[in-house]
FIBA-28079 format. One line per 8 residues: number of its first residue (from 1); their letters; for each residue x, y, z of N, C-alpha, C. Coordinates in Angstrom, 2 decimals. Example, Ala and Ser with C-alpha at 12.3 -4.5 7.8 and 13.67 -1.06 7.14 Angstrom:
2
1	AS	13.19,-5.69,7.80,12.30,-4.50,7.80,13.20,-3.30,7.80 | 12.85,-2.25,7.08,13.67,-1.06,7.14,12.90,0.03,7.87
END
This chain:
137
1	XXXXXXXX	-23.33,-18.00,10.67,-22.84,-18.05,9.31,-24.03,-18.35,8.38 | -24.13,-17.75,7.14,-25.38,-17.71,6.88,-25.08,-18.86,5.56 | -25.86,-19.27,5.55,-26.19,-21.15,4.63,-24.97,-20.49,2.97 | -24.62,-21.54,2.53,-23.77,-21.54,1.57,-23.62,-23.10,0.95 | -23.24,-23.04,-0.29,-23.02,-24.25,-0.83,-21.58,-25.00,-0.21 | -21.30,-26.11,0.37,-20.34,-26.58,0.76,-19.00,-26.43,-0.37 | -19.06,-27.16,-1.41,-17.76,-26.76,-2.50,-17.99,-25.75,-3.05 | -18.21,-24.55,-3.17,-18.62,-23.60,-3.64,-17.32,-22.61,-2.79
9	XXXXXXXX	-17.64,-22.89,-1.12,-17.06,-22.00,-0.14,-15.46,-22.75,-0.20 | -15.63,-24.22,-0.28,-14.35,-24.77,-0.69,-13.68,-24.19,-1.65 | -14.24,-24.09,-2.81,-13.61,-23.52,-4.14,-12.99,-22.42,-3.12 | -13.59,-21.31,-2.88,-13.07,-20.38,-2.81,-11.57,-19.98,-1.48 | -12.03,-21.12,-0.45,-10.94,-21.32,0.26,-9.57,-21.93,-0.53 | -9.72,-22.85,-1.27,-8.35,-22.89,-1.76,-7.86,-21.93,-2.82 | -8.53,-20.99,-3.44,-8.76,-19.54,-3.96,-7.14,-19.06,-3.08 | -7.86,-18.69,-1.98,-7.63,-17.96,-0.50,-6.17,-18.03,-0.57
17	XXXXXXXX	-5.92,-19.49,-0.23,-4.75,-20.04,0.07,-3.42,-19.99,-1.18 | -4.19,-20.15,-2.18,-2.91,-20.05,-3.46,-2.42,-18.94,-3.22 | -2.94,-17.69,-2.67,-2.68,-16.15,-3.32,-1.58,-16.04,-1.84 | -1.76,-17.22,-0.84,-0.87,-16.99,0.00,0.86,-17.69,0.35 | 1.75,-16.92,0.07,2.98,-17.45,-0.26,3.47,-18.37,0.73 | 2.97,-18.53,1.72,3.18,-19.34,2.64,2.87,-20.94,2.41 | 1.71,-21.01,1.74,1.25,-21.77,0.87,1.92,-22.48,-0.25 | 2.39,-22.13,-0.45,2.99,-22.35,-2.07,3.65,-23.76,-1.97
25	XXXXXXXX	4.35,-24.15,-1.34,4.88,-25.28,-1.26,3.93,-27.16,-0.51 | 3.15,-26.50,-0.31,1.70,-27.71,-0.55,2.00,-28.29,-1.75 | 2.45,-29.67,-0.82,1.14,-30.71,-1.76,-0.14,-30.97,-2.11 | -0.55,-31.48,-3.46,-2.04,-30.98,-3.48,-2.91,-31.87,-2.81 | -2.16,-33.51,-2.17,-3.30,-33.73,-1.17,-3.35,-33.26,-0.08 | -2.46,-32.65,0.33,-2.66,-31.72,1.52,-2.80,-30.46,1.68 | -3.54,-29.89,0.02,-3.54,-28.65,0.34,-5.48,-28.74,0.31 | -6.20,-30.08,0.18,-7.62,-30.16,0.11,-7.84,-30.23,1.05
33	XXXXXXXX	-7.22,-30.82,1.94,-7.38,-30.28,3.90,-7.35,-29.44,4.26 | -6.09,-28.76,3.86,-5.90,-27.60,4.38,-6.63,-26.22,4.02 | -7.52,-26.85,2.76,-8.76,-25.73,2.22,-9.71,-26.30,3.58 | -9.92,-27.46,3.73,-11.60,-27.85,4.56,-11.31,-27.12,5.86 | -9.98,-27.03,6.43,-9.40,-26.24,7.57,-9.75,-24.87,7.64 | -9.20,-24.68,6.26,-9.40,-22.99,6.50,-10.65,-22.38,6.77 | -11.52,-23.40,5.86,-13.07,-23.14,5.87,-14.13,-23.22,6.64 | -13.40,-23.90,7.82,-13.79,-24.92,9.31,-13.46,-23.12,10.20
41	XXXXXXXX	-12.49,-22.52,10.00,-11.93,-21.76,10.98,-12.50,-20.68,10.84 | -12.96,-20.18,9.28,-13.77,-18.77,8.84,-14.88,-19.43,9.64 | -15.55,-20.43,9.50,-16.82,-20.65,9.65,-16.89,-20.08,11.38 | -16.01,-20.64,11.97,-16.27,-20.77,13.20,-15.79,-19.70,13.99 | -15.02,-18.61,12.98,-15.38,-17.05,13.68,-16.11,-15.77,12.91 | -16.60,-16.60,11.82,-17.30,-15.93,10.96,-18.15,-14.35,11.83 | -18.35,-15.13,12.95,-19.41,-13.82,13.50,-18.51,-13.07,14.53 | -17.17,-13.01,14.43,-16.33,-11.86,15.00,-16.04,-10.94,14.01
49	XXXXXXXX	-16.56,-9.94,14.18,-16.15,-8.67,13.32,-14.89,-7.74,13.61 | -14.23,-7.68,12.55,-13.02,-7.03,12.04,-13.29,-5.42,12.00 | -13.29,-4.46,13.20,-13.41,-2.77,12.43,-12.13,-2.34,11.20 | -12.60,-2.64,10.05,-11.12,-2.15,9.19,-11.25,-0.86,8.55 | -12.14,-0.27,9.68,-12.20,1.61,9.69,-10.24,2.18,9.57 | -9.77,1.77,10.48,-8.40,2.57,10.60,-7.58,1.92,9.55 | -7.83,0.84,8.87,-6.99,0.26,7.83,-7.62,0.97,6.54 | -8.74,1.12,6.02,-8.92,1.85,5.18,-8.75,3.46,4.92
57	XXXXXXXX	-8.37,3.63,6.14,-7.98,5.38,6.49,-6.48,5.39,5.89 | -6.09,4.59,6.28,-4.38,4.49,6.28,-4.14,4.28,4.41 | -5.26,3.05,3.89,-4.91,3.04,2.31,-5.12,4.46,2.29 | -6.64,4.36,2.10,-7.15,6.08,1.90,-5.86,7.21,1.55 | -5.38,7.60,3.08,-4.00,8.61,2.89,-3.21,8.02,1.98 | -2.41,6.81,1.80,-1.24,6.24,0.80,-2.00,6.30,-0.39 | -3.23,6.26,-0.85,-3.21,6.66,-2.29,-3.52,8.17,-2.57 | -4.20,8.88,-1.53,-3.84,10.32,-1.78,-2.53,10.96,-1.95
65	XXXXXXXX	-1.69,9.79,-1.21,0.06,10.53,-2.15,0.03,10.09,-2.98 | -0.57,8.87,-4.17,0.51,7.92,-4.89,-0.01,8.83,-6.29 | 0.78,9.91,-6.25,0.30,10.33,-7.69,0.74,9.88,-9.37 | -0.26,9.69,-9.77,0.33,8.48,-10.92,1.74,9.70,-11.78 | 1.15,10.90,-11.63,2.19,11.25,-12.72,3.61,11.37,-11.77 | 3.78,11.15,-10.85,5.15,11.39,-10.42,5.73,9.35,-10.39 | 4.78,8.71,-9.01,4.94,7.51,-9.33,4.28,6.56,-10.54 | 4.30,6.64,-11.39,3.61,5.83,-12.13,2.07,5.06,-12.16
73	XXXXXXXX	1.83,3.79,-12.86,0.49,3.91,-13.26,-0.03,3.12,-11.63 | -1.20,2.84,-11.35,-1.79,2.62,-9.84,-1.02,0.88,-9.87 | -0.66,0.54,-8.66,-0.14,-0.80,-8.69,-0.93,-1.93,-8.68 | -0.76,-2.78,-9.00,-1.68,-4.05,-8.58,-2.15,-4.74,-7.22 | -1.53,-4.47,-6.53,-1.40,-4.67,-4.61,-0.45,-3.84,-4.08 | -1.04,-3.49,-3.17,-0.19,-2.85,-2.37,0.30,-3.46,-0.95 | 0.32,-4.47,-1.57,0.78,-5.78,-0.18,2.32,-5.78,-0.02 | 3.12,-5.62,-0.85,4.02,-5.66,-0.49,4.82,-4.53,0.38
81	XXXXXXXX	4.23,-3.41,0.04,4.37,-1.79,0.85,3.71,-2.27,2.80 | 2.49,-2.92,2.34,2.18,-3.17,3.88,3.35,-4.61,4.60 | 3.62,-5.20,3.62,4.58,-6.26,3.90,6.25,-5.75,5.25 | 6.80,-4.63,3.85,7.65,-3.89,4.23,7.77,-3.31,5.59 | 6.19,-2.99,6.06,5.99,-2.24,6.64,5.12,-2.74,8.23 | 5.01,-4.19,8.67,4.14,-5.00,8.54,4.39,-4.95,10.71 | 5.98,-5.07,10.73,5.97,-4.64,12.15,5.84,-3.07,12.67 | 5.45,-2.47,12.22,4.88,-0.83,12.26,3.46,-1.34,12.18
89	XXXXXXXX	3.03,-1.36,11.21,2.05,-1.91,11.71,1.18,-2.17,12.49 | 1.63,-3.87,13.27,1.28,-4.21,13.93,1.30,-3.85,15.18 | 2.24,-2.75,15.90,2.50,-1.73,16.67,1.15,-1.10,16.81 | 0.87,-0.40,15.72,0.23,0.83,15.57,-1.35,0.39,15.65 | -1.91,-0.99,15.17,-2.92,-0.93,14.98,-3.43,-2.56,15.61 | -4.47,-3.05,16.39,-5.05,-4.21,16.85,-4.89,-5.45,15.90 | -3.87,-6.06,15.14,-3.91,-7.21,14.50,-3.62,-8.40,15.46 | -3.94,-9.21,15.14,-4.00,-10.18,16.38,-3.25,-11.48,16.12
97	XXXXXXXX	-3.82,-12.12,14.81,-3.28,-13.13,14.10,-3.62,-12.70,12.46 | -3.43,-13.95,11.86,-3.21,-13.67,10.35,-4.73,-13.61,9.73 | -5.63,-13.91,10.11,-7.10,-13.25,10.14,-6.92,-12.00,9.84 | -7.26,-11.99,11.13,-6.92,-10.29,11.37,-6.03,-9.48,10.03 | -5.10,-9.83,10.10,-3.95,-9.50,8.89,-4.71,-9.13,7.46 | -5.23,-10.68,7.38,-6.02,-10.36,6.01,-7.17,-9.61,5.79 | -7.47,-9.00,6.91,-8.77,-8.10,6.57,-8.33,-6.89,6.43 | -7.25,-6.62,7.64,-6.74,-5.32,7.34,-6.12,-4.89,6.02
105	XXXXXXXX	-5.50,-5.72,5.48,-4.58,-5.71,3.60,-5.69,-5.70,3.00 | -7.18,-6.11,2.86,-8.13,-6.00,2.24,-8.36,-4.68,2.62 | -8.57,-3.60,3.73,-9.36,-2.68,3.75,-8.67,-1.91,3.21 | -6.62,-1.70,3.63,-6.03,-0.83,3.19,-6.35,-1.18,1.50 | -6.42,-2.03,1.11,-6.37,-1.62,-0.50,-7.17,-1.22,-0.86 | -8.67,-0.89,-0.39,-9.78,-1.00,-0.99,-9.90,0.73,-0.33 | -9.45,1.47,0.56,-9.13,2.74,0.86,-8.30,3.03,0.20 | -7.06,2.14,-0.55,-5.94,2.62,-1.07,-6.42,3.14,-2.33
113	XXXXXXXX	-7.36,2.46,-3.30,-8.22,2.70,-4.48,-8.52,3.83,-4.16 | -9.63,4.02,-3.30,-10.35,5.72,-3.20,-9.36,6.62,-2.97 | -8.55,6.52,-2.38,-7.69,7.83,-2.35,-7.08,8.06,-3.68 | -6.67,6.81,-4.32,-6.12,6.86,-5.60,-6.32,7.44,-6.61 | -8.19,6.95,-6.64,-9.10,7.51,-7.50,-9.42,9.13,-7.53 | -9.01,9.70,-6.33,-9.37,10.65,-5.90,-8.24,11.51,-6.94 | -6.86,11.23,-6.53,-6.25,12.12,-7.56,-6.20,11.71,-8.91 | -6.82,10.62,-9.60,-7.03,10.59,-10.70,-7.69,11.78,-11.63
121	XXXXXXXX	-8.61,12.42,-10.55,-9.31,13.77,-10.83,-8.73,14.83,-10.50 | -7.70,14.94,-10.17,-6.98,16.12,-10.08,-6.62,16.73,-8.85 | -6.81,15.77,-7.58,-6.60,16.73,-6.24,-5.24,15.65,-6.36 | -3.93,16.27,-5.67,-3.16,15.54,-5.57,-2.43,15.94,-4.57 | -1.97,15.39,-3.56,-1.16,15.37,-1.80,0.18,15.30,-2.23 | 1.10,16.38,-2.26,2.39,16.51,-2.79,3.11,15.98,-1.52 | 4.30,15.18,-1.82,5.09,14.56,-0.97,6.68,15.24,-0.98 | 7.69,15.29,-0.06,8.53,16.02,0.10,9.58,14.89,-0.41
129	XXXXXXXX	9.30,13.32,0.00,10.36,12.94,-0.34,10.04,12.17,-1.75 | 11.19,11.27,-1.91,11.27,10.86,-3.50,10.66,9.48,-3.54 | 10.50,8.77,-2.32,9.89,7.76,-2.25,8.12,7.94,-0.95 | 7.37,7.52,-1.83,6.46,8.00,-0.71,6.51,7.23,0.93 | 5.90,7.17,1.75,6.12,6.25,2.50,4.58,6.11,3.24 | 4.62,4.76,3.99,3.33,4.07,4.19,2.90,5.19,5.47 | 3.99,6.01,6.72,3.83,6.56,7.68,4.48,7.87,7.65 | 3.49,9.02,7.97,4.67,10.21,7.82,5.07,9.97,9.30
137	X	6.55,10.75,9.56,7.69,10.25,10.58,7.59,11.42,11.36
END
């Protein structure tokens, strides 16, 4: 793990944790542990690498359907679509624990953008049904 400011990486672990709903119901002296925890646990698999090649493939395709003029303007996360969708998923692709989890929801969104972006310019992946979906069937 390469050198970092101690509250700095703190700050950003309890960052981490607000955005997670599981979370939400912390107390706040126990949610300053539960930042030094989280930060204890990145640290200490920091050097296992995540391939989130097949998770960014997967955004990738879901924003090559999401065409703004049929569905509307680009969403803010697309976490809740992977939510929905979350035991398919985990079927389909090596998640292991909630690590894991969060890298993959990071890659799909960050593939989900480029594909997005992509028909912003005019190529657009026409879909048959009225709702797109995360897997064609």
């Amino acid at each position: 793990m390469p050198e970092f400011e101690t509250e700095w990486a703190i700050k950003l672990s309890r960052q981490e944790l607000r955005q997670r709903a599981a979370f939400s119901q912390i107390e706040s002296e126990e949610f300053e542990s539960l930042a030094r925890e989280f930060l204890k646990g990145y640290t200490e698999r920091y050097d296992e690498y995540y391939d989130d090649a097949r998770a960014r493939e997967l955004g990738y395709n879901y924003g090559l359907k999401f065409d703004p003029e049929i569905y509307g303007m680009l969403p803010f996360s697309t976490l809740n679509r992977l939510l929905k969708d979350r035991n398919q998923i985990e079927r389909k692709f090596p998640i292991n624990d909630e690590a894991e989890w969060l890298c993959f929801c990071r890659a799909f969104d960050h593939g989900f953008v480029d594909g997005y972006n992509i028909i912003k310019e005019g190529i657009t992946y026409r879909t048959r049904r009225p709702e797109i979906q995360l897997f064609d069937k």
